[in-house]
Structure formats: structure tokens, C-alpha cells
C-alpha positions in Angstrom: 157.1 72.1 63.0 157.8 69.0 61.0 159.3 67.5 63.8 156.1 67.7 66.0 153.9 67.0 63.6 156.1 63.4 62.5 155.8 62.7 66.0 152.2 63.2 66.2 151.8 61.1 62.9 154.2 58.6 64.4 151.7 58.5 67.6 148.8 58.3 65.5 150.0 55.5 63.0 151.1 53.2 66.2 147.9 53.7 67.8 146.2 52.4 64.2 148.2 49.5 64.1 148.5 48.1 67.4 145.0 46.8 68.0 145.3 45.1 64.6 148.0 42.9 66.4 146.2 40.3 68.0 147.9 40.5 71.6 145.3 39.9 74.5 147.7 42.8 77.0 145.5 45.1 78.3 147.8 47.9 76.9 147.5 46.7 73.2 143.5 46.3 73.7 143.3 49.9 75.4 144.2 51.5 71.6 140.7 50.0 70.8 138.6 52.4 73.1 140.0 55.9 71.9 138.8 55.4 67.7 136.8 58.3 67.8 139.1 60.8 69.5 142.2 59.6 67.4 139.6 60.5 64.6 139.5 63.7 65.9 143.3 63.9 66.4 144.5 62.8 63.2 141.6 64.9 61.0 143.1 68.4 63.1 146.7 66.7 62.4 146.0 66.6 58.7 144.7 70.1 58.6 147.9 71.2 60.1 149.8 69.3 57.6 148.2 70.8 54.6 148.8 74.2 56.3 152.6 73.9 57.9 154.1 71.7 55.5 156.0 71.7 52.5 153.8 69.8 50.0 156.7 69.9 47.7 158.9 67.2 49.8 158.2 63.6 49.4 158.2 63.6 53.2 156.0 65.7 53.3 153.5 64.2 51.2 154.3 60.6 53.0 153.0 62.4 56.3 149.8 63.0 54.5 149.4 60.2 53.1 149.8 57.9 56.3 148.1 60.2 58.5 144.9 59.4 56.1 145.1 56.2 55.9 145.1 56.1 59.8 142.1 58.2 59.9 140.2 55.7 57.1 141.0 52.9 59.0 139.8 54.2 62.7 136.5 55.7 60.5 135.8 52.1 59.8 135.5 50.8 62.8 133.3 53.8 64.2 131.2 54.5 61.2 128.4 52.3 62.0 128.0 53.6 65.0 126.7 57.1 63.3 123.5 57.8 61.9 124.6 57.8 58.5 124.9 53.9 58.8 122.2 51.9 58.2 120.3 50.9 61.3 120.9 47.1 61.8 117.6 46.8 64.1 114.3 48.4 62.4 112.1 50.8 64.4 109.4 49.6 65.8 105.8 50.4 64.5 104.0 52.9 66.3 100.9 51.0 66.6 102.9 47.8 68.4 101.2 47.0 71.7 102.4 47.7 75.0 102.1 44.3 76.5 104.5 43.7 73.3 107.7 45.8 74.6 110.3 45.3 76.9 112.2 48.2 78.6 115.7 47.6 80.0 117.5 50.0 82.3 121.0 49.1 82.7 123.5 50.9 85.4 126.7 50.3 86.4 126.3 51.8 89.7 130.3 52.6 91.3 130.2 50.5 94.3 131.7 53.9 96.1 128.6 56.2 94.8 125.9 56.6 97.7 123.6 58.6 95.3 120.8 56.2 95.2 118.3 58.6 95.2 118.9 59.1 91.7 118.8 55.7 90.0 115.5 55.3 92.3 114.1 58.3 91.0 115.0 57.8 87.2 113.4 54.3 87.9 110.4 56.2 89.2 110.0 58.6 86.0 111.0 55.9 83.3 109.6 53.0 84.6 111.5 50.2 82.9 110.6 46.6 83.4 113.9 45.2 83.9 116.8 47.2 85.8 119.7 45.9 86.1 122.3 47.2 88.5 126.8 46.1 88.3 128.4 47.5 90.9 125.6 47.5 93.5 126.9 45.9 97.0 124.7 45.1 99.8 123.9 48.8 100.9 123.0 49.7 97.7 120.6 46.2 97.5 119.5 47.8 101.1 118.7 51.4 99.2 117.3 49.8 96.3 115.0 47.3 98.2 111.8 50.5 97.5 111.5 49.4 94.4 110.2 46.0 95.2 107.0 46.8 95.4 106.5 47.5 91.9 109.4 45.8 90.8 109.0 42.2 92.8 111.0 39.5 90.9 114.7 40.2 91.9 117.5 38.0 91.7 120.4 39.4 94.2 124.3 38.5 94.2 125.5 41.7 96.5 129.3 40.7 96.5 132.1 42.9 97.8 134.3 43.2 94.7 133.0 45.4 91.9 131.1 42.7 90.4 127.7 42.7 92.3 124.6 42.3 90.5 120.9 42.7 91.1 118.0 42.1 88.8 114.7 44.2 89.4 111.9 43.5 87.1 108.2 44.2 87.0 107.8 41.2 85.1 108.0 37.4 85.7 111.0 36.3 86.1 111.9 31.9 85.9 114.6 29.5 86.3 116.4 32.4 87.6 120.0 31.3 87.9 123.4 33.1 89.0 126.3 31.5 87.2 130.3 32.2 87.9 131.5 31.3 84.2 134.7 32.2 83.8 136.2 33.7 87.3 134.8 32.4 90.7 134.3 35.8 91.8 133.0 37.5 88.6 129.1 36.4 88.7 126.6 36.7 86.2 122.7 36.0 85.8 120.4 34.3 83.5 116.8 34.8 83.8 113.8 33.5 81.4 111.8 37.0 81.0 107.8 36.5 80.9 106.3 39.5 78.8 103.1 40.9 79.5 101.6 39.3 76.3 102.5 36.3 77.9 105.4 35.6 75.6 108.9 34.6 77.2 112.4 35.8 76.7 115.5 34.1 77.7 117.8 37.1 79.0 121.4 37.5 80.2 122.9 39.9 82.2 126.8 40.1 82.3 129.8 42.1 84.0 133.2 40.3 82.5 136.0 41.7 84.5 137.9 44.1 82.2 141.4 44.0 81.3 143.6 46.4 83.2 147.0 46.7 85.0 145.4 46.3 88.5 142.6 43.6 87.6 143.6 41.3 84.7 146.8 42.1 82.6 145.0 40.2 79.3 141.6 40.5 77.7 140.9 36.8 77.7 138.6 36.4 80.5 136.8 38.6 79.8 136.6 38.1 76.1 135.9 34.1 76.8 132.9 34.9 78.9 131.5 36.8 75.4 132.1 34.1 73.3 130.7 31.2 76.0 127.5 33.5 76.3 127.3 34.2 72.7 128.1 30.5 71.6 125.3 29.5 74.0 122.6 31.6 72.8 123.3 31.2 69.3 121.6 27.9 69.9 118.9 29.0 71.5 114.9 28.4 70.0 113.8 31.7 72.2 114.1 35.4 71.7 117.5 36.1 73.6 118.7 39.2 75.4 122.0 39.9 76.5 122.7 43.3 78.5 125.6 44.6 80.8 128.7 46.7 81.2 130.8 44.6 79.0 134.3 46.3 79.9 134.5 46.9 76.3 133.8 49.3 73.6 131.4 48.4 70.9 133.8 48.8 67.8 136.3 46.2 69.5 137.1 43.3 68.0 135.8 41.1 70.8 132.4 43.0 70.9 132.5 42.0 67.1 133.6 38.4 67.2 130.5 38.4 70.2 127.8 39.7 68.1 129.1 37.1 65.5 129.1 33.8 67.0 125.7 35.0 68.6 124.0 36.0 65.8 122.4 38.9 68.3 122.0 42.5 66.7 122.8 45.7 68.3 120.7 48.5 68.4 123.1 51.4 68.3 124.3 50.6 64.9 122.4 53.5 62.7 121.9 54.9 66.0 124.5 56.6 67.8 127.5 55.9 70.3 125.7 56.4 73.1 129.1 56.6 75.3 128.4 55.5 78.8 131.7 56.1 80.5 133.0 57.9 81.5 130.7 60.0 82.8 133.0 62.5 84.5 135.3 63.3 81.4 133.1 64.5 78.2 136.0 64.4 75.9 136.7 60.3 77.4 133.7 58.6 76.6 133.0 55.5 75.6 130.0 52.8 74.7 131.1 50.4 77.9 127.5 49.2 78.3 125.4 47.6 76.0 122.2 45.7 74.9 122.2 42.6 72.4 119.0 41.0 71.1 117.5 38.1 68.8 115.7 39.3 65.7 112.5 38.9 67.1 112.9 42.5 68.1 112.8 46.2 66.8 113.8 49.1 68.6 111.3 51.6 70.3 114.2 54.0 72.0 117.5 53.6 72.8 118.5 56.4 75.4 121.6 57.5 77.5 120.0 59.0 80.7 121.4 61.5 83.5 123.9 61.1 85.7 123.2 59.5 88.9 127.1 59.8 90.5 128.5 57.1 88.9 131.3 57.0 86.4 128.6 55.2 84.1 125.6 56.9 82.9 122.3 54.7 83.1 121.8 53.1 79.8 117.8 52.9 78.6 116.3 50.3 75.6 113.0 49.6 75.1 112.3 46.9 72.4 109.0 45.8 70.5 108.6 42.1 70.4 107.8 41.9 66.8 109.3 38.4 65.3 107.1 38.6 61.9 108.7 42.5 61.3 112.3 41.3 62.3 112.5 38.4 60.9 115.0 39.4 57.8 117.3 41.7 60.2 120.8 40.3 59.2 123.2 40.0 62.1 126.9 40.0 61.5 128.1 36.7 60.1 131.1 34.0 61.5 133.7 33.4 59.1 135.8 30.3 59.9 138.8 32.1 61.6 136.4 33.9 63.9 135.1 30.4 64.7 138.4 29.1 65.5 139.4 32.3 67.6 136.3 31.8 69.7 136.8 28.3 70.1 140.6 28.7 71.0 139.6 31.6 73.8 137.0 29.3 75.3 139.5 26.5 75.2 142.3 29.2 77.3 140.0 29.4 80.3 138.8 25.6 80.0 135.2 27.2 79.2 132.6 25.8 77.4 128.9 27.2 76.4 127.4 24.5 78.3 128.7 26.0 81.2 125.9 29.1 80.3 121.9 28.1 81.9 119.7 28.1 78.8 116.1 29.3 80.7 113.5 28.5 79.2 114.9 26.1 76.4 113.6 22.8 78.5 110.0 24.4 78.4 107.1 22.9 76.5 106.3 26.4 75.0 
């Protein structure tokens, strides 16, 4: 028994330490997506500690020790995604406006999946104003092409990679741009968003390629299209969205260096995980997919919604446009080394924020 179980708290301490080593490999950067389960792990491991072991032994003890410390240091990085946390977005009033919201369906598709029945028909019952489809090749643009009569402003990039993108959206859509940032054949789009109160929204809609032993053996491209994006909008004089699957988890140290150098807030803090992959494998789930926004905004719902045969679920936010009630939400703030880190991945790739369309900051609004 205390052989297994030094194993196991072998297991668990290297799995604690080896994100903390700032290696780009995608097998370093995988330790960051399983926090909650090696939660799990190590709070059953220290149960069978107390139990099985001698307590007496200083080895023992050690075991114990170490094991809890791992647990405290993967609680820290998940907590906020509980709702014990502190929400970092407010609720929205009840009494806001429709013509003040803004609803934003988000689905990574699976290129493979031929169950577009689904996605149309949670369209159909949810009615968002933006959906956003990753994934979605030309028959899929060819299934999806019903929903243009309601939904008429599209912008289309129907690859044959993995990393095709279509925009539906009942509302205006200008200086609608696709953009390769980072890799020539890893697109993404940038759209300024026209709300029914007549208020705009500059909005962009990502897919970085994640990091993986049959794709790209490091993190940075995908983590230099973040900072790029996030660089760029931290700039920006509109309300900003930024939604996609982002290939990584929202505890990760690039999500957090993201929401940084942006300045956006996320909604699920206070909220929930809201895993969104994979869909197929309750117990290995993870928040892939995500929504960022301004502080001009509160948050109506955020929503994980049925399966529609993908290896995502469909991931729902509706916002309130409220800029007087969100004014004093505090996004996370750049220190000077996360500064230099984004500036040194941006650098790698020979990538700069100019590189990202700004819609809507050349208008006289």
C-alpha cells in the first residue's frame, strides 16, 4: 500500500509542477487541462492516506503533506471558476432592454459530424443573434445556408482543414474582414457588430490551432494569436467581443496572460466551468470554448446547451449592453513580466497586433 499510494503522490506532485515550468511542448501544456480531475484524484488520495498509512512515520506524514499542497495549488487555479467565487461580470438588470443584449451561440461543429439538424434546430428554439460555427466545411455552409433568411449577414471561410469558420448573425454586420494571423491556413474573423439599439460592437471570432503531437508540437502559435488579438483590442475605444474554441482551458496560463493584456472579462468566473469538450467523455471535460468581453457589458445567461454530435457542446451568452452599470468591473491586471512574455511570443511568430483589423475604430461614431 505505501508503495501505490507514493506512486500516485509521485504522479500527482509531477503533474502540479510541470505546467509551472514554462515549456511551450504540448505535453508540458496538456497538465494544464486535467486541474479539476487531479483535484479529484489527489482529495480521494489523501483520504486513503489518512486511512492506510502509518501517521506515525515521517514518511508518512511527508505523503500528506505534499499531496495537499498539490491539491491547494490545482484549487487555485479552478476556484474562480465555482460559484463560490465572486462573479467578475455583474448580472444584468432585469429591466434592461432587449434591443440592449446580444446573444452569441458558439459551436465547434467536428468537421466529420453530419448532424446539422441539431445546431439548426437549437438555433431555431434559442434564437441567438450571432452564431458562430469552427469546424464547419463547405457541406456544413451548404446545410446551414436555412438560416439565412433570418440570419442574413454571414461572413464564410469553408476551408478543408479543421479550421473553417462561418458567421450567422441577425444583426448588421461591417467591415467584415477574414484575417490569417498567425498560420496561413488557421483563419479568423473580425466583424464590427451593429446592435438593435443602434449601438456597435467590435467582435472577434477565433480558432488558434491547438498544440498537439499531430498538429503543432508547441503552444506558441496558438498562444501568439491570443496575445496579438488581446494586445489589439486592449486599444480599442469600442465595446469588444472576443468568442471561439480557443484550444485551451480557461485556468491556463495563456488564457490568463489573454485576459490580461486585453483587459476583457470573462463571464464564467463566479459562474461555473461550463466544460465544452469533450462532449463524449463526462468524466474529460473541459472549458475549450469561450466568450471575452469589454466592461460595457453584464451577463444575462451564460449556458452550455445539448449535444448536437460533436465532440464540443454549443456554448450560449447572452450579454446586456450596459456601459454606465459595468463601468467599475475590474479585469485582471498585466504585471511587467506578463508584458514581456507577451511581447516575446508575438515577437517568436514575427506577429504584431497591427496585424489584427480594428472594425469600427476608423468610424466617426
Amino acid at each position: 500500500m505505501l508503495t501505490t499510494v507514493s506512486v500516485l503522490t509521485a504522479f500527482i506532485v509531477l503533474a502540479t509542477l510541470l505546467p509551472l515550468w514554462r515549456n511551450p511542448h504540448w505535453s508540458v501544456r496538456s497538465f494544464d487541462f486535467p486541474r479539476l480531475q487531479l483535484c479529484i484524484l489527489a482529495l480521494f488520495l489523501i483520504i486513503a492516506q489518512l486511512v492506510f498509512l502509518d501517521l506515525t512515520r515521517p514518511l508518512s506524514q511527508m505523503l500528506v503533506a505534499v499531496t495537499v499542497l498539490a491539491l491547494a495549488v490545482q484549487l487555485w487555479w479552478i476556484l474562480p471558476y465555482t460559484m463560490i467565487w465572486p462573479k467578475e461580470v455583474k448580472d444584468a438588470r432585469v429591466s434592461i432592454s432587449p434591443d440592449q443584449t446580444l446573444t452569441i451561440l458558439t459551436s465547434n461543429v467536428l468537421t466529420p459530424n453530419r448532424n446539422a439538424a441539431a445546431l439548426i434546430a437549437l438555433v431555431r428554439e434559442y434564437k441567438p443573434d450571432i452564431l458562430v460555427t469552427l469546424e464547419s466545411d463547405q457541406w456544413w455552409e451548404d446545410q446551414l445556408a436555412v438560416l439565412q433568411s433570418d440570419m442574413p449577414y454571414t461572413i464564410k471561410c469553408p476551408l478543408d482543414n479543421l479550421y473553417e469558420m462561418h458567421v450567422f448573425s441577425r444583426l448588421p454586420l461591417h467591415e467584415s474582414e477574414v484575417q490569417f494571423l498567425i498560420e496561413e491556413k488557421v483563419p479568423s474573423m473580425h466583424a464590427l457588430v451593429e446592435l438593435r439599439s443602434g449601438d456597435t460592437v467590435r467582435a472577434h471570432f477565433v480558432h488558434p490551432a491547438p498544440p498537439s503531437p499531430t498538429e503543432n508540437d508547441e503552444s506558441k502559435e496558438r498562444d501568439a494569436e491570443l496575445v496579438v488579438v488581446g494586445r489589439s483590442v486592449a486599444d480599442s475605444d469600442e465595446p469588444v467581443i472576443v468568442t471561439g474554441d480557443l484550444n485551451d482551458v480557461a485556468w491556463s496560463p495563456t488564457t490568463r496572460l489573454f485576459r490580461k493584456v486585453s483587459g476583457l472579462l470573462d463571464p464564467r468566473v463566479g459562474r461555473g466551468f461550463f466544460s465544452t469538450f469533450h462532449a463524449d467523455y463526462w468524466f474529460l471535460r473541459w472549458p475549450l470554448d469561450h466568450l471575452f468581453h469589454s466592461q460595457e457589458f453584464t451577463v444575462v445567461s451564460v449556458a452550455r446547451l445539448p449535444s448536437i454530435g460533436s465532440d464540443h457542446f454549443p456554448f450560449l451568452t447572452c450579454l446586456a449592453f450596459a456601459p454606465l452599470r459595468g463601468r467599475d468591473q475590474e479585469p485582471l491586471k498585466p504585471d511587467a513580466d506578463d508584458q514581456d512574455r507577451a511581447t516575446e511570443l508575438a515577437r517568436e511568430q514575427r506577429a504584431s497586433k497591427h496585424d489584427v483589423p480594428e472594425p469600427g475604430e476608423s468610424d466617426p461614431h
